[in-house]
C-alpha positions in Angstrom: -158.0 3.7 -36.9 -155.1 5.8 -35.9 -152.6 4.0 -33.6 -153.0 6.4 -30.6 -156.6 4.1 -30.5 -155.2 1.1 -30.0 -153.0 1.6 -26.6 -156.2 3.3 -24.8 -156.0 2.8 -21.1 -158.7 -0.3 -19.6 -160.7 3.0 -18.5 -160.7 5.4 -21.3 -162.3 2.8 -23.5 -166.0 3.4 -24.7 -168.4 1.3 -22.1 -170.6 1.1 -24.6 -168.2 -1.2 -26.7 -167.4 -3.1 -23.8 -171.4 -3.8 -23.3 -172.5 -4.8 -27.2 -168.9 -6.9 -28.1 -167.7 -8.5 -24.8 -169.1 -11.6 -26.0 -167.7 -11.4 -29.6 -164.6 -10.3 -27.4 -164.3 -13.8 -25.2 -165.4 -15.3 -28.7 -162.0 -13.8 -29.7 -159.8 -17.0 -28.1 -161.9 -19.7 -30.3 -162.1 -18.1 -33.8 -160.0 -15.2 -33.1 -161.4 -13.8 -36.7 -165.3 -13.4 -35.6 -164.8 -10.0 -33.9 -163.2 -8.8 -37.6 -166.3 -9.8 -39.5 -169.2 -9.5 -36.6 -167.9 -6.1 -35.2 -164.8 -5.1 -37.0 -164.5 -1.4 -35.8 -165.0 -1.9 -32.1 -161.8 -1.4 -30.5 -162.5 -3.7 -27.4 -162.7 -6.8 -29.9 -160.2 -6.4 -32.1 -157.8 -6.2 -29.0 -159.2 -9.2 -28.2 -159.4 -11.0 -31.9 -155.6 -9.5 -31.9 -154.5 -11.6 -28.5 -156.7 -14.9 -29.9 -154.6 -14.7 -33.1 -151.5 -14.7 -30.9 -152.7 -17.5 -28.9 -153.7 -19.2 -32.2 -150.5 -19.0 -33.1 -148.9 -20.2 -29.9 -151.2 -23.2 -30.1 -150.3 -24.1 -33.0 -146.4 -24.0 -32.5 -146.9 -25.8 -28.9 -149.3 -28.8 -31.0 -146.1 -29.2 -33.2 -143.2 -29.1 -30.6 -145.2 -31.7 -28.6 -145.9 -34.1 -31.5 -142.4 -34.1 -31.3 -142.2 -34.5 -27.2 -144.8 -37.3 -27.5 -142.0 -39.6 -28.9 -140.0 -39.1 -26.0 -141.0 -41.3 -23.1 -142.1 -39.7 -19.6 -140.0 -36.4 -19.5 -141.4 -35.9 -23.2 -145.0 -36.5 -22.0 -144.8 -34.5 -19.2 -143.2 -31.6 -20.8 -146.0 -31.9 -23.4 -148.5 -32.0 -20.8 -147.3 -28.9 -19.4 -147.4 -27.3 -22.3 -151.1 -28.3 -23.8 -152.3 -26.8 -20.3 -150.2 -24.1 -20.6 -152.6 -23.1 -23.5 -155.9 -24.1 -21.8 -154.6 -21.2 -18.8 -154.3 -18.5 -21.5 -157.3 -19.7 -23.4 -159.2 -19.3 -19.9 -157.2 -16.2 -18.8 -158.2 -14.6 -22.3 -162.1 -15.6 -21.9 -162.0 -13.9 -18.3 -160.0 -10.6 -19.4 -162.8 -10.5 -22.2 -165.8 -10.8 -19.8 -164.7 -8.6 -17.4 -163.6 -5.8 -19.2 -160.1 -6.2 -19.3 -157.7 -5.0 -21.8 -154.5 -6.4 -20.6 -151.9 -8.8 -22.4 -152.0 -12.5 -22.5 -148.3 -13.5 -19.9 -145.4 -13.7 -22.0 -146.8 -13.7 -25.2 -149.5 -10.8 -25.4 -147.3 -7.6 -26.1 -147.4 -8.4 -30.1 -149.9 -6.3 -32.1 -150.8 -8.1 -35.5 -153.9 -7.0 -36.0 -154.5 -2.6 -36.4 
């Protein structure tokens, strides 16, 4: 895959790819490796396996920093609150992008490519 594939514009993408892998897509932000082994050269899911890894990631740094916060009372819990549902809007905002055809970044944290 040549790196010029990867930054294709929402509409030059094949419709075809959207149509057969938008659910492997959305599938992308719960086990953001099952586009790689189900579809692994449409380009439509591994953008979206690519942002699920990112928001893996995330998840995983925000469940340790709030383990932390949980210790601290009220502002800790709030903060940790915040947080935790900060996840469940990307984790939503992912899913939509992926069902409606939409290639664009995660806020904040979706300009990261890990996955070519």
């Amino acid at each position: 895959m040549e790196q010029n594939d990867w930054n294709i514009s929402p509409s030059e993408y094949d419709k075809n790819d959207f149509k057969e892998n938008k659910v492997m897509a959305a599938l992308a932000y719960i086990l953001f490796f099952l586009p790689l082994i189900a579809c692994p050269k449409s380009l439509y899911a591994r953008y979206h396996a690519n942002q699920g890894l990112i928001l893996f990631i995330c998840s995983v740094s925000v469940s340790i920093v709030t383990y932390f916060l949980d210790w601290i009372p009220i502002i800790g819990w709030i903060a940790s609150t915040v947080l935790r549902l900060l996840i469940l809007c990307y984790l939503i905002i992912g899913v939509s992008n992926a069902l409606t055809g939409k290639k664009s970044p995660l806020p904040f944290i979706g300009n990261f490519q890990i996955i070519h």
